[in-house]
C-alpha positions as CSV (number, residue, x, y, z in Angstrom):
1,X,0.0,0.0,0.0
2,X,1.2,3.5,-0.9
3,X,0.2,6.4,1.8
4,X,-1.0,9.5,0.9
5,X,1.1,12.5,3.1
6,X,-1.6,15.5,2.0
7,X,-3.0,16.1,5.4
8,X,-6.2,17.3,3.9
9,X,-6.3,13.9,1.4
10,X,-9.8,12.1,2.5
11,X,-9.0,9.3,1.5
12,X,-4.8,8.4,1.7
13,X,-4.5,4.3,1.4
14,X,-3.5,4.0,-2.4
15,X,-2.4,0.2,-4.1
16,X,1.3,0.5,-3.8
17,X,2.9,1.1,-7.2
18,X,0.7,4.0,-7.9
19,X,2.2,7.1,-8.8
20,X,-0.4,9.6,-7.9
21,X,-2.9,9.5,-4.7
22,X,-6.4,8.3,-6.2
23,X,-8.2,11.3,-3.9
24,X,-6.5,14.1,-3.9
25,X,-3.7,13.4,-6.9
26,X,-0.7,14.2,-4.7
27,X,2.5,12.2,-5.6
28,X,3.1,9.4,-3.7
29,X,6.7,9.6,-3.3
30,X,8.2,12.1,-1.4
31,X,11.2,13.9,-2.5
32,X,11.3,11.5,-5.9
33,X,12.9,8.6,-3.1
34,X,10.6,7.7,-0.3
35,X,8.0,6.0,-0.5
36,X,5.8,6.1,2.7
37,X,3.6,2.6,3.2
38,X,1.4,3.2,6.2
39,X,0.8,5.7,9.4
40,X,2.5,4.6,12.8
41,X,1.0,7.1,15.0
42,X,0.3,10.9,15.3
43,X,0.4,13.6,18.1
44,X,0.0,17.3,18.7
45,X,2.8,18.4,16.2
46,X,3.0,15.4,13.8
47,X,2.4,12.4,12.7
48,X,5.0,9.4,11.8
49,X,5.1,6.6,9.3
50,X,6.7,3.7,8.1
51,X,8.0,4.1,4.5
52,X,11.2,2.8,1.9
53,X,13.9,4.2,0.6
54,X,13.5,3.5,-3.2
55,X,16.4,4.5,-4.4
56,X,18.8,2.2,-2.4
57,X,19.1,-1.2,-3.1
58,X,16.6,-3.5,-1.5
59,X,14.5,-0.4,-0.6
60,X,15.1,-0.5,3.1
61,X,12.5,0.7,5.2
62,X,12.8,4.1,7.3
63,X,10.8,6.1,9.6
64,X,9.3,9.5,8.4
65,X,8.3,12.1,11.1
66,X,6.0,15.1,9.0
67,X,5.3,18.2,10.9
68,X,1.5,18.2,11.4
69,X,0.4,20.6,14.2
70,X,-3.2,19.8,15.6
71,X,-3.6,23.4,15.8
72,X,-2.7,25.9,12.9
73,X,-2.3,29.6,15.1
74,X,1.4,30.8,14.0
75,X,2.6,30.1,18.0
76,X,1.8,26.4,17.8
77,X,3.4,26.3,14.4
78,X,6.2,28.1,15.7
79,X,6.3,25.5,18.6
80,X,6.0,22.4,16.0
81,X,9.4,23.7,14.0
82,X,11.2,24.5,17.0
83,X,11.0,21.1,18.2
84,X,11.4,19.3,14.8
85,X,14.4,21.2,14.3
86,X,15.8,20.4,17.5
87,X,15.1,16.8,17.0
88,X,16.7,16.8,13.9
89,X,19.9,18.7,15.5
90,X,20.2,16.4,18.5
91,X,20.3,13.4,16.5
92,X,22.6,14.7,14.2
93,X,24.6,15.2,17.0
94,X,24.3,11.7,18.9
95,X,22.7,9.5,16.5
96,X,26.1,7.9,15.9
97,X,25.3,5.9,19.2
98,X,24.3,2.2,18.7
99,X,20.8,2.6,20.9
100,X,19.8,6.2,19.0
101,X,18.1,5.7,15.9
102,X,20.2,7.3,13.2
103,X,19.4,10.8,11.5
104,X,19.1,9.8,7.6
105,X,17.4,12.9,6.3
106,X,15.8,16.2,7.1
107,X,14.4,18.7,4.8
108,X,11.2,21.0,4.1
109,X,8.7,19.7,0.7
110,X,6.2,22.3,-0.6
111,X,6.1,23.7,3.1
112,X,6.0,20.7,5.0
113,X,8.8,19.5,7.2
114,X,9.9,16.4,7.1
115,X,12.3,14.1,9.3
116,X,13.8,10.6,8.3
117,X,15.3,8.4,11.0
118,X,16.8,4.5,10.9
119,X,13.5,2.0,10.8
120,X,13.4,0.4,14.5
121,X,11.8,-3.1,14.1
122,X,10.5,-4.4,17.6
123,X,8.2,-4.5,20.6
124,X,8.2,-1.3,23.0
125,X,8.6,-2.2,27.0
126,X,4.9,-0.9,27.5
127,X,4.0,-3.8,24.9
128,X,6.0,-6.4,26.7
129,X,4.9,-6.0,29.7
130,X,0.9,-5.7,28.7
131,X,1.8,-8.6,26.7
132,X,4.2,-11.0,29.1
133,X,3.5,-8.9,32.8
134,X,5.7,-7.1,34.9
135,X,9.6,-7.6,35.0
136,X,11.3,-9.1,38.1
137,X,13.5,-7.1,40.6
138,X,16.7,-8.4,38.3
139,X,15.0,-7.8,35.1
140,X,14.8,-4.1,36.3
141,X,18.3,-3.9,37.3
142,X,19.0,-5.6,33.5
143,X,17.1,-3.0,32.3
144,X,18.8,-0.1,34.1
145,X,22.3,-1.9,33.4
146,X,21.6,-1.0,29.9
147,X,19.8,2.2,29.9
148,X,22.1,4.2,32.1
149,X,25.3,4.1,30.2
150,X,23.0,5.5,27.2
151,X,21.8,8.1,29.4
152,X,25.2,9.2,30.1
153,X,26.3,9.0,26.5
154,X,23.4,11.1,26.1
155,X,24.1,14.0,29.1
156,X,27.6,14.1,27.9
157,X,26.5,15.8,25.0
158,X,24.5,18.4,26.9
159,X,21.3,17.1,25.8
160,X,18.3,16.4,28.5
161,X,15.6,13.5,26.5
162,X,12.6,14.3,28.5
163,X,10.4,12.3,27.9
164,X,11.8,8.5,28.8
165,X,9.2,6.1,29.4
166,X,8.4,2.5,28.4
167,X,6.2,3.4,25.3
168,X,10.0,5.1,24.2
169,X,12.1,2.6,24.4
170,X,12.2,-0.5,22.0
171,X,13.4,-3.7,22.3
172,X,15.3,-4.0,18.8
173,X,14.6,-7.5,17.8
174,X,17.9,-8.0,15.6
175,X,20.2,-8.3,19.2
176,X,17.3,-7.3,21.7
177,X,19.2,-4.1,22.5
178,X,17.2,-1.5,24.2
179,X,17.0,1.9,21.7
180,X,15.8,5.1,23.1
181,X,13.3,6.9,20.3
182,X,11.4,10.0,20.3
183,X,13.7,13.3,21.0
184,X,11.5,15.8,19.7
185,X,11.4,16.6,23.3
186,X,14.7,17.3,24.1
187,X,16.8,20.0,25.1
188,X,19.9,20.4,24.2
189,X,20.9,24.3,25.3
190,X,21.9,23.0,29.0
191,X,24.3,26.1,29.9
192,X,27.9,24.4,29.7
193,X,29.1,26.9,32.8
194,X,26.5,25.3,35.0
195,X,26.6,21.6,33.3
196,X,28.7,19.8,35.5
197,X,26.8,21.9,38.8
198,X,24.4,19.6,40.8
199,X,21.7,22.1,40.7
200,X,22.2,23.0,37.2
201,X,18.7,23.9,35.6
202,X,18.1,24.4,31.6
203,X,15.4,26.6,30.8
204,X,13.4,25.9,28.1
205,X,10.0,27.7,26.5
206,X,8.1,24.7,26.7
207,X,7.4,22.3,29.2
208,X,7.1,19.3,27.2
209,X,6.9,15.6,28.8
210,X,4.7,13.0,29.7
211,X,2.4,13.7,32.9
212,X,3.3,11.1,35.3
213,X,7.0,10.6,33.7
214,X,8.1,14.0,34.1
215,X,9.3,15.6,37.4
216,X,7.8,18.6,39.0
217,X,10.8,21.2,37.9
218,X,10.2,19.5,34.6
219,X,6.5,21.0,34.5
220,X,7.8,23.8,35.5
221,X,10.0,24.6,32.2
222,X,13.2,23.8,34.6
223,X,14.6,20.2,33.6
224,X,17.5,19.1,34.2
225,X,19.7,15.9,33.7
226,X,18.4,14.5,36.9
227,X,14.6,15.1,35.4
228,X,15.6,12.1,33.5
229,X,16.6,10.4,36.3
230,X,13.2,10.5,37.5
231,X,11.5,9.2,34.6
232,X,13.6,6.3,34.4
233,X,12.9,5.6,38.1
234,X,9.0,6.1,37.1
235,X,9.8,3.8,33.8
236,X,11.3,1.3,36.4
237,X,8.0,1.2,38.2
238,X,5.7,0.5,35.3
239,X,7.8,-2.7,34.6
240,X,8.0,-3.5,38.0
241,X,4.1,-3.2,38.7
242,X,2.9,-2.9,35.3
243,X,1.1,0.1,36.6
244,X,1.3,4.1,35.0
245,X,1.7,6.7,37.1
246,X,-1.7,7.7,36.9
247,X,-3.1,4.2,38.4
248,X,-0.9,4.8,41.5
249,X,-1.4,7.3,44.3
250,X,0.2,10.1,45.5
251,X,1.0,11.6,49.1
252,X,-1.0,14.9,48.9
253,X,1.3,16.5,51.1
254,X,5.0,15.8,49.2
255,X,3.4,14.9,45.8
256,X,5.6,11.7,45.9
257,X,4.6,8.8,44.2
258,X,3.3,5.4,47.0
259,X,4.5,2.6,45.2
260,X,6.2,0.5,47.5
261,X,3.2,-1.0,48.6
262,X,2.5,-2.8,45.1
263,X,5.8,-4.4,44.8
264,X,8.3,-6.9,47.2
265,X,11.8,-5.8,46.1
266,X,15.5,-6.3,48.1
267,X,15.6,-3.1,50.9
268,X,19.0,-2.1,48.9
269,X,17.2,-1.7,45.5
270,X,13.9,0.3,46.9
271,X,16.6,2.7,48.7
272,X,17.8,3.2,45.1
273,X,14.4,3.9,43.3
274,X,13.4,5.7,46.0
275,X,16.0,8.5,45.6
276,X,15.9,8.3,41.8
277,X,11.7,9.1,42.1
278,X,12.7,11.7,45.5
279,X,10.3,14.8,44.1
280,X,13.3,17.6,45.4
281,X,15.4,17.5,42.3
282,X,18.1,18.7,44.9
283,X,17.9,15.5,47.0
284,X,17.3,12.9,44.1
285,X,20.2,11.4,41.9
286,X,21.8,14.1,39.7
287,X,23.4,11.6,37.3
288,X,22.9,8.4,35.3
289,X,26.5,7.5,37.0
290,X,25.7,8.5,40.5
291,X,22.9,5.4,39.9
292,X,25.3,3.2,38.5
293,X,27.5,3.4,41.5
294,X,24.3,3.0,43.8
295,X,23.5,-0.1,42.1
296,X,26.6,-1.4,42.2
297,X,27.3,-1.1,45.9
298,X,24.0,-3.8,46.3
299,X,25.7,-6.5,48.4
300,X,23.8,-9.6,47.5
301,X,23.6,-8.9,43.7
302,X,24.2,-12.5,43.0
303,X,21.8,-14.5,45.0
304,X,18.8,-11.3,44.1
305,X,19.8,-12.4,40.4
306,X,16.4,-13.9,39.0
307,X,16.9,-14.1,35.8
308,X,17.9,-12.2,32.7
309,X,14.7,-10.4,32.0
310,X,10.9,-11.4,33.9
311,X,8.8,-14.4,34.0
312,X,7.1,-14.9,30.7
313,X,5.6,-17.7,28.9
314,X,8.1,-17.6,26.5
315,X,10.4,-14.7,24.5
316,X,7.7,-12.8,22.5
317,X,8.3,-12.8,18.9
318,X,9.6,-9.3,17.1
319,X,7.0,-7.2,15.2
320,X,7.3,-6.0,11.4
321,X,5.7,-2.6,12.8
322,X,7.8,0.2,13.9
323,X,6.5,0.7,17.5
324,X,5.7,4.6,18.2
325,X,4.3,6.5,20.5
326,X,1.4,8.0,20.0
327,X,1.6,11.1,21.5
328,X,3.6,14.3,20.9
329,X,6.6,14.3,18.5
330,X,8.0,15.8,21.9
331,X,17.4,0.4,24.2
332,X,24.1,-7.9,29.0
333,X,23.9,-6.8,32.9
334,X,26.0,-3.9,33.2
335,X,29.7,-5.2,34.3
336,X,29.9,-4.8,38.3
337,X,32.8,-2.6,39.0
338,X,36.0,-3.8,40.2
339,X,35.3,-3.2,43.5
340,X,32.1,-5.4,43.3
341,X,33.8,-8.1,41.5
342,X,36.4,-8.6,44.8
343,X,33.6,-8.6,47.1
344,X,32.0,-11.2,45.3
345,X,35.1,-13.2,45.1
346,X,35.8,-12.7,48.5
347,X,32.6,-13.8,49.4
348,X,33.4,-16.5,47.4
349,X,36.4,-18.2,48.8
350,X,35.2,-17.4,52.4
351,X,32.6,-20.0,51.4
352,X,34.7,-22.0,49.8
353,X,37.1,-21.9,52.7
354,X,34.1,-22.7,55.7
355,X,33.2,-25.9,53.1
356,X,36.5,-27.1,53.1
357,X,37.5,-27.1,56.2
358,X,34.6,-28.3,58.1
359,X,33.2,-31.0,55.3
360,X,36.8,-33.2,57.1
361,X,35.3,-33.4,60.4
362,X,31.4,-33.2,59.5
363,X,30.4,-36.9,58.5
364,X,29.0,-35.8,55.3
365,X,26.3,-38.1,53.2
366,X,26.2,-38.1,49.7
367,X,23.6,-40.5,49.6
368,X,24.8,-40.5,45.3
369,X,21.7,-42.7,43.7
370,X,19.5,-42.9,46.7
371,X,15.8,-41.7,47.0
372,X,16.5,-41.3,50.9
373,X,16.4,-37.6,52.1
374,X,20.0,-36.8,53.6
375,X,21.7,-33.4,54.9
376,X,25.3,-32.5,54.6
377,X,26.4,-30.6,57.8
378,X,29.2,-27.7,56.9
379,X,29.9,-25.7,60.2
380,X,27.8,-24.8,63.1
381,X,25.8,-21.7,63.8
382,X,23.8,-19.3,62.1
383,X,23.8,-18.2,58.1
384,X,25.1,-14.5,58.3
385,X,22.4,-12.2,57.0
386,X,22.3,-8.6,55.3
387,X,20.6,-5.5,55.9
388,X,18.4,-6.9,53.3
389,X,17.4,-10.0,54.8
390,X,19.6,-11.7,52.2
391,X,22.0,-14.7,53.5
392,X,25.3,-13.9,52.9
393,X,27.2,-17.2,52.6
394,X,25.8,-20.9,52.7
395,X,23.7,-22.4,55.1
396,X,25.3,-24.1,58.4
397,X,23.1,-27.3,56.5
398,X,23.0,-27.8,53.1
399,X,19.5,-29.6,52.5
400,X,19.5,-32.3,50.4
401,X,16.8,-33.6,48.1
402,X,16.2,-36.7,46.1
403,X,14.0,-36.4,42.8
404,X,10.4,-37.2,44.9
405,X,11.3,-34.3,47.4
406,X,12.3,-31.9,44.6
407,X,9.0,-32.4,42.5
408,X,6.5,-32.5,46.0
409,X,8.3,-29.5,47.2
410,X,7.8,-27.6,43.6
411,X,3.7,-29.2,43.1
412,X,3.1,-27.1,47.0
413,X,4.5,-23.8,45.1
414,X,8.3,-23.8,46.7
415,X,10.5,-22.0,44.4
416,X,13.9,-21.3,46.4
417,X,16.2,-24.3,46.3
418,X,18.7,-22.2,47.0
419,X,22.2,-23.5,48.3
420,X,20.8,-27.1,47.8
421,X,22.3,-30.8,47.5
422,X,20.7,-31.9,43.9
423,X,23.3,-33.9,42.9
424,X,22.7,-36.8,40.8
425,X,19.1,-36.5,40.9
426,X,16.9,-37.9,38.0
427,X,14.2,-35.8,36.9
428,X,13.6,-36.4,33.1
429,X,10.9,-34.1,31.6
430,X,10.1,-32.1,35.0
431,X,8.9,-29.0,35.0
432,X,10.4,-26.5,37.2
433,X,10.3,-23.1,35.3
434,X,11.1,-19.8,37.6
435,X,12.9,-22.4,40.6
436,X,16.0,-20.5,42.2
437,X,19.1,-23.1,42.3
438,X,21.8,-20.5,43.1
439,X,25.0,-22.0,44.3
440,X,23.6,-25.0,44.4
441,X,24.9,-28.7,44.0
442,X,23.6,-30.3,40.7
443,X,26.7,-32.4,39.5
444,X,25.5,-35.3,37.3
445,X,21.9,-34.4,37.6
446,X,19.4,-35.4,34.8
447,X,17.4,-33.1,33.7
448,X,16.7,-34.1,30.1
449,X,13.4,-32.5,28.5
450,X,13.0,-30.9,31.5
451,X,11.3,-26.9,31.3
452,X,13.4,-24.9,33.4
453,X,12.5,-21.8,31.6
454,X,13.0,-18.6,33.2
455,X,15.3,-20.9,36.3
456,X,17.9,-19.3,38.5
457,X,21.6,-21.1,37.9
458,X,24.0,-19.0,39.1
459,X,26.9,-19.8,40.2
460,X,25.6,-23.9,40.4
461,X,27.7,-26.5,40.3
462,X,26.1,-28.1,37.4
463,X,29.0,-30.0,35.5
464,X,28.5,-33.0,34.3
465,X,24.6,-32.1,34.1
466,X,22.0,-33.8,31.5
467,X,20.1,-31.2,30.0
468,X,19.8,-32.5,26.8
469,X,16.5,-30.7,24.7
470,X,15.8,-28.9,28.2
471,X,14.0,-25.8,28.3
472,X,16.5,-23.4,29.6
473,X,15.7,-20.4,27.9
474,X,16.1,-17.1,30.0
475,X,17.2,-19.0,32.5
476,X,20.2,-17.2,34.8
477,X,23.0,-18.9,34.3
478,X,26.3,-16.6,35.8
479,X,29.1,-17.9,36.8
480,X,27.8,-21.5,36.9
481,X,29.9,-24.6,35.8
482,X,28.6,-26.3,33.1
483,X,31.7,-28.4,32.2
484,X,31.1,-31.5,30.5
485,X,27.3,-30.8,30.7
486,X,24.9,-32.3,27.9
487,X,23.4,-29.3,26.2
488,X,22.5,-31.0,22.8
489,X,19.2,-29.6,21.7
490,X,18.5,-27.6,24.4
491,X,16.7,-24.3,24.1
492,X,19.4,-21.7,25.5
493,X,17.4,-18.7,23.8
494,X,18.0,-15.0,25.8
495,X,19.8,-17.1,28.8
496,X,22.1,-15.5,30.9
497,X,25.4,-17.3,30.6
498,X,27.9,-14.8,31.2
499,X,31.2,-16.0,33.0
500,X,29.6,-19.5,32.7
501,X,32.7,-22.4,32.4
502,X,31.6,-24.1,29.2
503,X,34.5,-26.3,28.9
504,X,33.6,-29.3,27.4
505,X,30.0,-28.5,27.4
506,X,27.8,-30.2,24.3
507,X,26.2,-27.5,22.4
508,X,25.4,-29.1,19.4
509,X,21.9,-28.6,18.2
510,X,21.5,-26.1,20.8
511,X,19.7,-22.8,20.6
512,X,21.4,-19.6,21.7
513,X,19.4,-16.9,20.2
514,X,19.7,-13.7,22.0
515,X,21.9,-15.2,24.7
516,X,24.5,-13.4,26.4
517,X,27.6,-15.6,26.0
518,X,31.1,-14.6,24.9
519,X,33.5,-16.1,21.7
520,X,35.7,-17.3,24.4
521,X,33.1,-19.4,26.0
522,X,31.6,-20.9,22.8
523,X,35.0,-21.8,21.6
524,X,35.7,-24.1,24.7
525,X,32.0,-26.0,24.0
526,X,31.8,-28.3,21.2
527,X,29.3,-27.1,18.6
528,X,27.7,-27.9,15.2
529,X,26.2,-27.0,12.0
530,X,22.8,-26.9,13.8
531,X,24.1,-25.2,16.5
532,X,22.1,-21.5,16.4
533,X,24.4,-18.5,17.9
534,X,23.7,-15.8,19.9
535,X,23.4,-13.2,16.5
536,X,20.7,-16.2,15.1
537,X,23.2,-18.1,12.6
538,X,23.9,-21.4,12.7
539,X,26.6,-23.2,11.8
540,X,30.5,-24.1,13.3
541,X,32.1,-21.7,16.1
């Protein structure tokens, strides 16, 4: 289908190699090059659609943005250039970023403006979540992870988005990398004297944003970089409740958002959001960075770790459709730092360390092959516990749990297995999607055709594992030693396998779409020419 841009044209859906609109006779493609093929979405200043570039080869498809004010009185029109001008100008300037659409085109066409931008193809976060629920507490911090370096990139270059939200940010379905759309809302005159101040306020002539998503000095025509800070908290919310701001209440005395009541997230992460969403622009986080450092201070990171992204059904297929907003023409977990990464291996060895030196003197029962319910004592006293309510370090007794335990304990709805003694346990074909086996024991456990989508793995011992044609897909897998493990045929799509030993591990026929794994790790695994890779090829490592 060809689309008919004349504003006025009654009747614009045209058969698609037709020259001339059938209504109004305007030509159907713009500039003697685009060709647009159907409307995305529309606002107060314009409307956007999904066209192809006919004079490149295969005609790729682009997104056009045409100025189209609701209202025609010369301010609002004034308002509509101003903004498409500084859209254009701000993506000139950081479109070179792999999570900004890129700025192909910009020019005016018998006195309509027009704005050309990369095609995004994929599902917005407000679509995922009305369409697979709300994200988990790690799925957040995945999301943040990814998000805040782009909002840095962004700040650095003096620009403030304004308008972040979920309906903003699509999942691009060629890697599943987060991109951040819509800056017709941005301002990008932040005085450079007062850039780097904490209080350091842009002015702007119109207070554009999205009610809800924008903070108070926002409204006011006073964002600054820390406005965005505050819709990203507000974004965070959505996919944690899969709420908008305007089905939650507010205190009538601070105007702050009540939230916490709706969600059950780690102490140490709702201290976070909670000064990301603080109303007092003075007392909230100024920077994307200053976030980045809060999150990485969390203590008990690894055993919070759910999973990669949220429980879903399964990964939800990308869209053909460019996903826009529709209103005004106003994307890997983030590496902990160094000083995170000790901690964790100190934590590490310390348990290590208790295990080895007590399993001597502790009597221990493997119990390898038995149905008989046995415990492995490791040291006396308490587990140590955080702030959080989050054990520290391993239980003083591991459970263990043969395969009629496991599957009783899973039918009455328990989920942590944390810190258990699985090994060698048979559980063909079991289903025990969303369980938490962090740290555990699993050596030599069978767990072919099993569905453990969505299952927590980190840092379990799980070498020697069958998992042949499981279900693992988004399943958590950091850190955890798969060596030797059976993999063949197993559906690996969007897991988390990052620092995972893979020596030895039998990939062939496996599926790794989307998963976050490293050359260095696949080259230790043995694959094949039906083995699918992370970028969707399959085929040799």
């Amino acid at each position: 289908m060809s689309y008919c841009l004349n504003p006025d044209c009654s009747q614009p859906e045209n058969l698609i190699e037709t020259e001339n609109c059938q209504s109004c006779g305007a030509s159907l493609l713009l500039r003697d090059r685009y060709r647009v093929l159907q409307q995305l979405g529309h606002g107060g200043f314009g409307a956007t659609f999904l066209a192809k570039d006919e004079q490149l080869p295969g005609c790729p498809p682009c997104v056009i943005k045409q100025l189209r004010p609701v209202a025609t009185s010369p301010h609002v029109l004034q308002m509509a250039r101003e903004l498409f001008k500084r859209e254009a100008k701000t993506l000139g300037k950081i479109g070179n970023h792999p999570q900004v659409p890129r700025l192909l085109d910009y020019f005016e066409d018998s006195k309509e403006f027009y704005l050309v931008q990369e095609y995004i193809s994929g599902f917005t976060l407000q679509q995922e979540v009305k369409q697979s629920g709300p994200f988990s507490e790690a799925g957040v911090k995945q999301f943040l992870s990814e998000v805040l370096p782009m909002l840095q990139y962004i700040h650095s270059s003096q620009v403030i988005h304004r308008d972040i939200k979920p309906a903003n940010l699509i999942r691009r379905s060629q890697d599943k990398k987060l991109v951040l759309i819509d800056f017709g809302a941005v301002k990008d005159q932040v005085n450079p004297a007062r850039a780097g101040a904490s209080d350091q306020t842009a002015l702007t002539a119109y207070a554009i944003g999205t009610p809800g998503y924008a903070p108070p000095e926002q409204m006011a025509m006073r964002p600054v970089y820390a406005s965005d800070v505050y819709a990203l908290g507000v974004t965070s919310i959505y996919l944690l409740t899969g709420k908008s701001p305007k089905d939650l209440d507010y205190d009538p005395t601070t105007g702050e958002m009540l939230w916490q009541q709706h969600i059950h997230i780690s102490e140490h992460f709702a201290g976070v959001l909670k000064k990301m969403l603080d109303v007092s622009v003075r007392h909230r986080f100024q920077t994307a960075g200053e976030v980045l450092r809060a999150l990485d201070l969390e203590p008990y990171l690894d055993s919070l770790a759910q999973s990669m992204m949220r429980p879903t059904k399964s990964a939800p297929a990308p869209v053909a459709d460019y996903a826009m907003p529709t209103g005004d023409l106003s994307g890997n977990l983030f590496p902990s730092s160094p000083t995170a990464r000790m901690a964790a291996a100190i934590r590490a060895r310390q348990a290590k360390a208790g295990m080895d030196s007590n399993s001597m003197t502790a009597g221990s029962t493997r119990g390898y092959g038995s149905r008989r319910s046995t415990t492995t004592v490791i040291s006396s006293g308490d587990r140590t516990q955080g702030s959080s309510g989050t054990p520290s370090g391993p239980p003083s007794v591991i459970p263990k749990l043969n395969a009629d335990e496991l599957e009783s304990a899973y039918a009455k709805g328990k989920r942590d297995f944390t810190f258990h003694d699985l090994s060698r346990v048979q559980l063909p074909k079991a289903t025990l999607s969303n369980a938490n086996f962090h740290q555990s024991k699993l050596h030599h456990v069978n767990l072919q055709g099993a569905n453990l989508f969505n299952a927590d793995f980190g840092r379990a011992s799980l070498s020697h594992a069958v998992l042949k044609n499981a279900n693992l897909a988004r399943t958590y897998m950091s850190h955890a030693d798969l060596q030797g493990a059976d993999l063949r045929g197993a559906d690996l799509s969007y897991a988390y396998l990052s620092n995972a030993n893979l020596r030895g591990a039998n990939l062939c026929g496996a599926d790794l779409t989307g998963a976050k794994v490293n050359d260095d790790q696949l080259g230790q695994a043995k694959t094949n020419w039906a083995t699918v890779h992370p970028n969707g090829k399959r085929g040799l490592w």
